[in-house]
N, C-alpha and C positions, 0 to 999 in steps of 0.2 A: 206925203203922197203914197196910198198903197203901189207895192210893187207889181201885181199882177193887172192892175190897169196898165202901169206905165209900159210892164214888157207887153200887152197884148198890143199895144200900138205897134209892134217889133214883128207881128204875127211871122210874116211871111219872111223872118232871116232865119239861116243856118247855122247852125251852131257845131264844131268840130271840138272835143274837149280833147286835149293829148298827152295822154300820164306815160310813165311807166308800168304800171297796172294797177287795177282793181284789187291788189290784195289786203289784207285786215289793215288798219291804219288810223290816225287822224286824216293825214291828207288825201286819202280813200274816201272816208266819211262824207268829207268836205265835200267832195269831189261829186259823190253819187247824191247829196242832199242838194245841192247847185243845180244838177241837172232834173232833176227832177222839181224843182219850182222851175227852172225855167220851161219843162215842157209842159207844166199847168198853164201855166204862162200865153202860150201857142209855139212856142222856138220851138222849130223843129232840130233835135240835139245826136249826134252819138256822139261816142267815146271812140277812142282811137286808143291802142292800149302798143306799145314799144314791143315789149318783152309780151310773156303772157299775160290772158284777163284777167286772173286772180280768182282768190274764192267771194268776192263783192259783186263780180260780174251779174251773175245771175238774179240781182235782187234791180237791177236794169231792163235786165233783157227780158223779166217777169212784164213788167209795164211797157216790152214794145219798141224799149228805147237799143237800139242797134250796140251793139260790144265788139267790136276787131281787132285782133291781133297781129301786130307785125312779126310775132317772131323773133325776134334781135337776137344773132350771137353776138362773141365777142369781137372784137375790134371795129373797124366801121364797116357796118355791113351793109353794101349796094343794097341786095334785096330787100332786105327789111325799108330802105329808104324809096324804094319801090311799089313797095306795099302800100305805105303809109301816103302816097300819089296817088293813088289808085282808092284811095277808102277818103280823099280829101277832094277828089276830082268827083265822085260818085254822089255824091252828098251835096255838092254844088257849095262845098261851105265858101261862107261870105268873113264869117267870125272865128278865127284862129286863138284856144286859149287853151295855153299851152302852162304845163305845170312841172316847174322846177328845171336842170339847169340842162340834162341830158335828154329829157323829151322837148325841149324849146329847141335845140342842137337840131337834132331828126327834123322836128315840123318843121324850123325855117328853111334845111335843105331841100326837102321832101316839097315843099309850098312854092319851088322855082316856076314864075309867072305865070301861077295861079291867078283869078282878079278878085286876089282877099280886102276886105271892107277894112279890118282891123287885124293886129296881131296884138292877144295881149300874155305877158306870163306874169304867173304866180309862181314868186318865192317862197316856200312852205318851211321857212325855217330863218337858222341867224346869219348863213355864210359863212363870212369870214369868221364868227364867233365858234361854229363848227366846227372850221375849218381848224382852227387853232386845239378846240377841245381833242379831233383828231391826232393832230402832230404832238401833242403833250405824251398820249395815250397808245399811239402805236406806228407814230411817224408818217408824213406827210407822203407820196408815192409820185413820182411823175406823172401820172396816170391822172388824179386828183388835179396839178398842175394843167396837164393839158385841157380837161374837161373846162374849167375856169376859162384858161385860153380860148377854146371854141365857143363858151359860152358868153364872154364879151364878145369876141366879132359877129355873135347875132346879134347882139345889141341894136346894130345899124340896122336891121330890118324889121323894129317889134316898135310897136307905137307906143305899149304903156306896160309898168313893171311895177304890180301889186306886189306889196310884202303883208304879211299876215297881222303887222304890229308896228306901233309908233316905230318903238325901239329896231325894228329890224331897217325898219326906212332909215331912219338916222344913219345906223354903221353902215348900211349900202349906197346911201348918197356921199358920206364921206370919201370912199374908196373908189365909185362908180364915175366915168369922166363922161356924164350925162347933164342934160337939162333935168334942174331940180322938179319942175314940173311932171316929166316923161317916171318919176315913181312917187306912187299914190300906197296909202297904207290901208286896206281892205282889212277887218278885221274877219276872224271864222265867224261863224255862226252855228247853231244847231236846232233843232226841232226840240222847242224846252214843252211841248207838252207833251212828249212824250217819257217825260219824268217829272216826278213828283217825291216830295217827302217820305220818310218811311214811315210803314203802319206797326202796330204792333204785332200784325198775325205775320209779315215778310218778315220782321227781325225773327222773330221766331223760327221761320221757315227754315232762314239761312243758316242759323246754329244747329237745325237739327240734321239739317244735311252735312253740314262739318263733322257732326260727333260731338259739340262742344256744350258743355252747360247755358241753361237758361239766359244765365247775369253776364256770357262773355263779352268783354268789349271791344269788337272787329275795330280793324284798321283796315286800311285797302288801296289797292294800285293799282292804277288799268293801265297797261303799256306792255309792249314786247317787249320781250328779255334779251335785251342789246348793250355795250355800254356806254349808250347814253342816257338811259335811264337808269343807271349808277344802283340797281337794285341789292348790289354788294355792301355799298355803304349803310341802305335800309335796314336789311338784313344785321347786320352789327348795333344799328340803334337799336333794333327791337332785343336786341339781347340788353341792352342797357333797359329799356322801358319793362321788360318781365318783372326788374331787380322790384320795379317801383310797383307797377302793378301786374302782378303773378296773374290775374286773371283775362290778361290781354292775349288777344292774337291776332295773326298777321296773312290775309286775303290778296294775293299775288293774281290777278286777273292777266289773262296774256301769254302768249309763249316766243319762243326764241332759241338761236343756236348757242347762247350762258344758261339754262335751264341745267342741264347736269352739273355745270361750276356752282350756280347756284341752289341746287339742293344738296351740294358735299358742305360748301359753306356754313347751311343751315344747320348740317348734323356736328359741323366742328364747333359750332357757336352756342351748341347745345339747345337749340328750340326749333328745331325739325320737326315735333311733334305738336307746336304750337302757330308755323307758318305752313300755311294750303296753295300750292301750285294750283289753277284749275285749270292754266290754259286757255286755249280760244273759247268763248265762249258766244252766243247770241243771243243772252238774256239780260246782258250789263246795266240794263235798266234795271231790272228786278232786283240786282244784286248789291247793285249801287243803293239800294230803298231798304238794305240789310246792315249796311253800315253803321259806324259810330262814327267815325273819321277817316278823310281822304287824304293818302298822304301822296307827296312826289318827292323824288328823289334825283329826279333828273341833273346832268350837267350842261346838258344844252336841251332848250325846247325853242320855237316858236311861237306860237300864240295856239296853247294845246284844249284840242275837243275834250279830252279827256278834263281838263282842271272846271271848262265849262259845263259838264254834266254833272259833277259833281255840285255847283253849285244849284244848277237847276233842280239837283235830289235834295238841296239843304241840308249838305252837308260841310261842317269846319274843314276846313282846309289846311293843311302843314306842306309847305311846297318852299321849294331850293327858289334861290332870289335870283333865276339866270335869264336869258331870252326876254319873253311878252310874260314873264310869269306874272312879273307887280303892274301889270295893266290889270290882271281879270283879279289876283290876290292882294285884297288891301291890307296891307299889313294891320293886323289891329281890330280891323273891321270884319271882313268876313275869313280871317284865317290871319296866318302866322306865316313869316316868311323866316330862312336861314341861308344860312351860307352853304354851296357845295359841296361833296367831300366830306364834313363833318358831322361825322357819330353823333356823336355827344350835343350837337346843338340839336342835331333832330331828333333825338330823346328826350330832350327836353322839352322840346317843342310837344309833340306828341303828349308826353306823362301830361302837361299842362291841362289839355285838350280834353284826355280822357277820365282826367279827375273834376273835371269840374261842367256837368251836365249844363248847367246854365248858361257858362256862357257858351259851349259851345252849340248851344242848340240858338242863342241870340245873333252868332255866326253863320251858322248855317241860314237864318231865314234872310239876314242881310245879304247874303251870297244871293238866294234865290231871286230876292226884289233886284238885285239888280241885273242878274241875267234877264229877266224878262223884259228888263229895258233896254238893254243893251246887247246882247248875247243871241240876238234872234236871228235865223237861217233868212228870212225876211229882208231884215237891212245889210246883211250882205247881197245878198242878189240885187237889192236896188241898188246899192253902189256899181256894184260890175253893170248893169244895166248902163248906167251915165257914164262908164268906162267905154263899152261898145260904141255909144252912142250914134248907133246906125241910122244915118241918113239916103233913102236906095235913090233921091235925086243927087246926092253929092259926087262931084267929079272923082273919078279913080287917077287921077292925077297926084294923088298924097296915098294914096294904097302903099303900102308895102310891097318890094318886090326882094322875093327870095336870092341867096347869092348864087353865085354860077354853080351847077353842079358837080362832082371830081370826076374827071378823065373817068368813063365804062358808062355813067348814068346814059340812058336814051332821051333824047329831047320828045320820042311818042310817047304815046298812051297806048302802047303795046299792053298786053293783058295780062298781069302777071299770077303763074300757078303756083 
């Protein structure tokens, strides 16, 4: 069944989407390609944004679709909980879908006897798999603990709890003291034609904007420079993959607050001059069509937009075996998977990749075939479609009701500046 019949029978519901913000991301991405089928669709949709809108906002508010801010400082802040009433009351939403664990927090308080049709969130990530790569890496915080804590006692108010990935449902029905039912595994999606294969004149393009010879053979990573994307251990492979082929180099797409760690790294490992910071960028299409190979290096992902565009450009894949990685990377098939952490296996992996053009270009096209069957922006929305599954004769008697608010919230619709 296409999905834009099925939402336009949905015409006349409201859609509330509610991040922490619109800034650069996969679950950004997600987030802003979602609402925008759905308001082809007819849903009438904003965005509800915690914190600030971010630099994605404006590629919403271009097409009409409403972007607002609550502001959040730190600790729990009345007003912002204020705000986000006032931008959920205004909108008349019916459908509450809410993303990840601190803006689920906010909207179910914020949503106190609202008459919401559904509440639903999205996990954009592993959890507990996270949670652990955290405490491994820089210790676990009470602060982490409580958010957890707030984030179960919403539980009792949210009808359904998509995770991005089999594997993510599995470890959060393990741990989750829910009806197996109440979590459903939505996979991302992405708009796959808006990439395609690389031509001859983009690879070229992209070397010569590097500085780099004709025959170079890019490697490449899209993700901020955080340490989950473990871009310190990359870094170290590709000092191993130089040994093998001196003609390699190493396209860092992304930025982040390890960019100075990681370009001292680069000059200690001696190939500074062979891996290119570019930073944010909003060409990644183009850039991704310049490529030889995509590689990740992550310690924890979800079910990442980034490993999906890559396939949709046909491109070989080299990706750490952690989160939703081995759903979208079949080992063998359209790429190569390794272990976390390890240099030397994703040296290897890589050298494999870039010495040998055939298969990796028999990888890359098996990557593409099957994003387009599986990997489309398309059958994500039709899933969350039968998620809402808005009935406007069905009794408000199964509605969700928000929990009590803390001691200072106003039970009016006072007007807040």
């Amino acid at each position: 069944m296409d999905v834009h019949s099925t939402l336009r029978s949905e015409a006349a519901v409201n859609i509330t989407h509610f991040v922490e913000s619109l800034d650069r991301g996969g679950l950004e991405r997600v987030v802003i390609d979602l609402v925008r089928a759905q308001r082809d669709a007819g849903y009438r949709c904003q965005v509800v944004c915690l914190f600030e809108a971010g630099a994605l906002a404006p590629e919403l508010v271009e097409l009409g679709i409403p972007v607002l801010s609550c502001g959040k400082r730190r600790g729990l802040d009345l007003r912002a909980i204020l705000r986000a009433r006032q931008c959920l009351r205004r909108h008349g939403t019916q459908i509450l879908h809410t993303h990840n664990a601190i803006s689920h927090y906010y909207a179910v308080l914020a949503s106190r006897g609202l008459p919401l049709h559904r509440v639903v969130n999205t996990r954009h990530g592993m959890g507990a798999t996270r949670a652990a790569a955290q405490r491994s890496s820089r210790g676990r915080s009470w602060r982490d603990d409580r958010l957890e804590w707030l984030y179960g006692k919403s539980m009792a108010f949210t009808h359904a709890i998509a995770t991005v990935c089999e594997t993510a449902r599995r470890e959060f029905q393990q741990r989750a003291d829910l009806p197996a039912q109440k979590i459903l595994a939505v996979p991302n999606g992405i708009h796959v034609d808006r990439f395609a294969p690389a031509s001859a004149d983009e690879r070229q393009r992209l070397r010569e904007t590097l500085g780099v010879p004709e025959g170079t053979r890019l490697a490449g990573f899209v993700g901020r420079l955080t340490w989950a994307k473990d871009h310190a251990t990359l870094i170290r492979a590709f000092g191993l993959v130089r040994e093998r082929c001196p003609d390699a180099a190493l396209v860092l797409i992304g930025d982040g607050p390890l960019r100075g760690e990681l370009e001292a790294l680069a000059r200690a490992e001696g190939v500074a001059e062979r891996v290119f910071f570019l930073g944010d960028r909003n060409d990644i299409h183009a850039l991704l069509r310049g490529l030889d190979l995509f590689v990740m290096s992550s310690v924890t992902e979800g079910y990442s937009v980034a490993l999906l565009e890559a396939c949709a450009s046909a491109l070989p894949i080299v990706a750490t075996n952690v989160g939703g990685n081995a759903e979208i990377v079949r080992d063998g098939a359209n790429g190569t998977l390794v272990g976390a952490g390890d240099p030397a296996a994703l040296a290897a992996a890589m050298t494999g990749l870039l010495a040998n053009d055939a298969r990796a270009r028999a990888m890359g096209r098996a990557g593409r075939d099957w994003v387009l069957r599986h990997g489309s922006f398309r059958t994500m929305a039709q899933r969350y479609s039968e998620i809402y599954g808005y009935d406007p004769g069905e009794s408000q008697a199964n509605a969700p009701h928000a929990p009590a608010c803390p001691a200072g919230i106003p039970r009016t619709d006072d007007r807040v500046t």
